[in-house]
N, C-alpha and C positions, 0 to 999 in steps of 0.2 A: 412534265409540262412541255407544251409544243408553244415556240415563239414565232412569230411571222415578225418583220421590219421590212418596212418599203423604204429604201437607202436612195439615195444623191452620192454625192462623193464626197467630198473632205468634210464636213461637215456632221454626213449620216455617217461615215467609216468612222470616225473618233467617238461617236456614241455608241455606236455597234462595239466598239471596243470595250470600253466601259460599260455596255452591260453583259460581255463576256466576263470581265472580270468581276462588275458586283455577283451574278450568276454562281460564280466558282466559290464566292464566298459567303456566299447562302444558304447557312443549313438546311432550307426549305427548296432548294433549288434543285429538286430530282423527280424522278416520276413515283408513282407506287411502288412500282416494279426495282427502283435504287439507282435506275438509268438517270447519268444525267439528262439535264433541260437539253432538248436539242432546241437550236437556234435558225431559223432560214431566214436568210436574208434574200429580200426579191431587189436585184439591181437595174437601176434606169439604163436604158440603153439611146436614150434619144439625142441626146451629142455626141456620141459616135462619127467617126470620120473616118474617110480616106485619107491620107497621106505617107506621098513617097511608096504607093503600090502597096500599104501596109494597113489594115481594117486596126485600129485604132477605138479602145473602149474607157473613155477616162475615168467614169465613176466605177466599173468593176473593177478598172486596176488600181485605184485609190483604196477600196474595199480589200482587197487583197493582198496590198503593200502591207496595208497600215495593221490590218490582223496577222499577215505572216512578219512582223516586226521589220519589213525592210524599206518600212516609206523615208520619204525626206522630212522631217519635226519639222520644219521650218516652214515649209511652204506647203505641206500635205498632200501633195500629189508627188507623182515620180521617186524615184530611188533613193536612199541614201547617199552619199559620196559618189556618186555619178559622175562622168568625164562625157563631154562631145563632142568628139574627136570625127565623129562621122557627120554629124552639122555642119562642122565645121570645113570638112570636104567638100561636102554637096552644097556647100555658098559659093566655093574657090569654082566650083563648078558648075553655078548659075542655076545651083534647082534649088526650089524651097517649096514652100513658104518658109522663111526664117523667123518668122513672128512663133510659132508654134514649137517649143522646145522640148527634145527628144533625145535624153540622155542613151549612153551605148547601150548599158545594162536594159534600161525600159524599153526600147528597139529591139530586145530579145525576143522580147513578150508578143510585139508585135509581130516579130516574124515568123514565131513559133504557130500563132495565131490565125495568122493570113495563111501559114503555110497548109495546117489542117482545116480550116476550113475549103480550103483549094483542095483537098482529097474527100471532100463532100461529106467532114464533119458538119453536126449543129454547132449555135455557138454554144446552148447547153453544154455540150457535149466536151468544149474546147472549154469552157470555163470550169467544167466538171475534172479536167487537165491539168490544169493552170492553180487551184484550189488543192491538188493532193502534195505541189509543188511545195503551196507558199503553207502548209502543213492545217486547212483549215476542219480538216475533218478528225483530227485528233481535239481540236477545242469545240468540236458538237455543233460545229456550222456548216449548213450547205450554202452555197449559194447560188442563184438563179438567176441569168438575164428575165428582165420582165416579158422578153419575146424574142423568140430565135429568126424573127422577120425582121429584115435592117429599116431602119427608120434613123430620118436625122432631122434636125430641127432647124429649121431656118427664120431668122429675123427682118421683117419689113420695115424697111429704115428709107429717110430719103436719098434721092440720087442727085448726081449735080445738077441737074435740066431743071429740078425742079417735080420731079416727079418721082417715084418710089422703087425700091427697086428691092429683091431678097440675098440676104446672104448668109452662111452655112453659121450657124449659133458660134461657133469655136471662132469665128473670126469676128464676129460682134464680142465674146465675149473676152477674146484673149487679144486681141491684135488692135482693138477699139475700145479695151477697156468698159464693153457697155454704155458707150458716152454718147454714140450716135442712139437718135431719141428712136424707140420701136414704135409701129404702127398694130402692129399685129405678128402672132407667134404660128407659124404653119410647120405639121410636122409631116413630111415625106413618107407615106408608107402606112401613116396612122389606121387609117380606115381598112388597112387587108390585115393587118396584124390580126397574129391570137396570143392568146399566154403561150408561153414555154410549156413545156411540160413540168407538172409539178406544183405551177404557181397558183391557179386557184383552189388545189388542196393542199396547198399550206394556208389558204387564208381561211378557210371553209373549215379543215381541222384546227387552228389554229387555237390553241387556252386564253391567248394573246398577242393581240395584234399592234405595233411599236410604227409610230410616224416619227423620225428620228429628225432632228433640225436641219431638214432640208431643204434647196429652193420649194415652196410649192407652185409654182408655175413650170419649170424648167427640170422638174429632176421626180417628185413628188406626181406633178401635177401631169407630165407625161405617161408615169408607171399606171395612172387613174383611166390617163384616155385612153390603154388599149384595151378594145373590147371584151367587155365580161368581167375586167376587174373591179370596177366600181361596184356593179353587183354583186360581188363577192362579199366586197364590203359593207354593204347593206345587211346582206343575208346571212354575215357570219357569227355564230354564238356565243363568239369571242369578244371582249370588251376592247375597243378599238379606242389605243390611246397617243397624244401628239405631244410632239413638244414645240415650242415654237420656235418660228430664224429668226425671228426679230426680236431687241429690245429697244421700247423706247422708240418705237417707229423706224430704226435703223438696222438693218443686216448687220449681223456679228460679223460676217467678211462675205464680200460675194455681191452679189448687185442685185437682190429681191428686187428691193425697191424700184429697180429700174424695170424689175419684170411684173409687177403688179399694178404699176400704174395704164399700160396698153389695153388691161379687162375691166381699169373704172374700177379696183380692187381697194380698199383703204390701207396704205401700208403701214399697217399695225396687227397686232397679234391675234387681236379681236376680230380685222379682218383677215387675216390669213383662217381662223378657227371656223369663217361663215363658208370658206371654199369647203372645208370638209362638215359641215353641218350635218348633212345626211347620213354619216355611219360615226362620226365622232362620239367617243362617249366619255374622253376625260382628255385636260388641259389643261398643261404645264409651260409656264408662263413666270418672267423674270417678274421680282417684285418692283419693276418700275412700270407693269404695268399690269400691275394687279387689281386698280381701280374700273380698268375699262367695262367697256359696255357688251358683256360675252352673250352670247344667244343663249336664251331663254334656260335656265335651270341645267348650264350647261356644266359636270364639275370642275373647278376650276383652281389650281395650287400653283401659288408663287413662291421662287425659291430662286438661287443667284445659277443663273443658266451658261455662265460664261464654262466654259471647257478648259481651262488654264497647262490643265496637264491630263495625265492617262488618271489622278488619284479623282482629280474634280469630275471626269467623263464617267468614272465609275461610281462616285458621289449621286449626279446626277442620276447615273440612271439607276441605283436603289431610290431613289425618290419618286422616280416614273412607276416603279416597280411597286411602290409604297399606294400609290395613287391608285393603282390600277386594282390593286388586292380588296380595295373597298368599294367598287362598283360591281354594278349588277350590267348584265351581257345587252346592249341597245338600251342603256339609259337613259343616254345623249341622245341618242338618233331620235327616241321615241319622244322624245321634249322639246326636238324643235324643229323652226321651219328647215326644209335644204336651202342650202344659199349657191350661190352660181358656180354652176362648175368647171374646173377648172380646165384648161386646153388639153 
């Protein structure tokens, strides 16, 4: 089997986890040939930042941590036991931003990162680095920025006058808690972007294709806007299947909410399932809202979505896995209207 996952970060990296591991313990989990399942995960690159001279990828290095065992459980992005000793410098000496926390060990990443791409690596290329580190090709994962073109996302929020003003996604999202109200989501770069190499023949080859519970606005819904991906997903022979970020109208952690209300979006599962109408073909949805109103003869399985631990993430996704084995390839797409797409 070939799996595709369009990953976010904390979110999409703990499912990606869990279904490495239901995968491994899947008698059914190999090819004809006895090769294991390989796994591609296609990573969002659209909160991407500069800081402190250092190219900064949060959802790839979430993805990366949390597979090569070294993320933080607690908080799901950054290091384990981490120390910031060099923050802590760079305040004594008036640089920041200090809202944006950058343990020593994860400032490796970055530096290592800024440094080959400054010898005129792709970031492919540097994440294709970075991955043989955190040892993901011994568990049958590639992983791919969605686009080797820097793109960063910015929030239109208002300004003091009275009138609006944009600011870089990482400081709406982390330094403002998401509280300042958006107007509209603009991403920098979106319209010259292409895929990475690789990434629409992972979706195109792909037996199965995995929407893993991520923002779909902000993480999801970025990996869609750059061009030719969404076609991919139309067009692909594989049974494209989601799980949802919300229960119950609320983000399991993270601020959907706040990013789905800016496109008139209903923040429910039901609408998050209309942004992907067009190539969706099965929907995995907690049982508190298993009643809603899903588009048109859309599959649809309820089950308890919470992620508690690495057992439930691997729970989860043999139920994804479960779902997807009994569809037929554009069952979803071919059954309903497309619904708006997403930024």
């Amino acid at each position: 089997m070939q799996i595709t996952a369009l990953s976010g970060g904390v979110g999409g990296a703990r499912f990606v986890r869990g279904l490495v591991q239901a995968l491994a313990a899947s008698p059914g989990a190999s090819r004809g040939d006895g090769e294991p399942t390989q796994l591609t995960v296609v990573g969002n690159t659209g909160d991407d930042i500069t800081l402190f001279g250092l190219r900064v990828c949060p959802d790839l290095d979430s993805v990366l941590y949390t597979l090569g065992g070294g993320v933080d459980e607690d908080q799901g992005w950054g290091r384990a036991g981490d120390t910031h000793a060099l923050l802590a410098e760079l305040a004594k000496l008036g640089v920041g931003p200090e809202w944006f926390g950058l343990g020593d060990r994860d400032l490796a990443t970055h530096v290592a990162r800024s440094l080959w791409l400054g010898q005129g690596l792709s970031l492919s290329q540097v994440t294709e680095r970075l991955a043989r580190r955190w040892g993901l090709p011994e568990l049958g994962v590639r992983l791919l920025p969605v686009t080797d073109t820097p793109i960063e996302t910015h929030v239109v929020v208002p300004d003091e006058e009275g009138g609006e003003r944009a600011i870089h996604f990482q400081e709406w999202w982390v330094r403002h808690g998401a509280r300042l109200p958006a107007s509209a989501f603009t991403v920098a770069g979106l319209a010259q972007a292409t895929p990475a190499p690789g990434v629409l023949e992972a979706i195109r080859s792909a037996d199965l294709v995995v929407l893993p519970p991520s923002n779909p606005v902000v993480s999801i819904g970025i990996i869609l806007g750059v061009p030719g991906v969404r076609d991919a997903l139309r067009g692909t022979r594989a049974p494209v299947v989601g799980v949802s970020p919300l229960i119950g109208g609320r983000p399991v952690r993270g601020h959907a909410d706040a990013c789905l209300a800016p496109l008139g979006v209903e923040v429910s599962a039901a609408g998050v399932a209309g942004l992907y109408a067009d190539f969706l073909d099965g929907w995995l949805v907690d049982h508190a809202d298993a009643g809603a109103p899903y588009p048109s003869r859309l599959p649809v399985q309820a089950t308890d979505l919470l992620m508690r631990d690495v057992p439930g993430a691997t729970r989860l996704a043999g139920e994804l896995l479960d779902l997807a084995g009994g569809l037929s390839p554009g069952r979803g797409r071919r059954a309903v209207d497309a619904g708006p797409a997403a930024p």
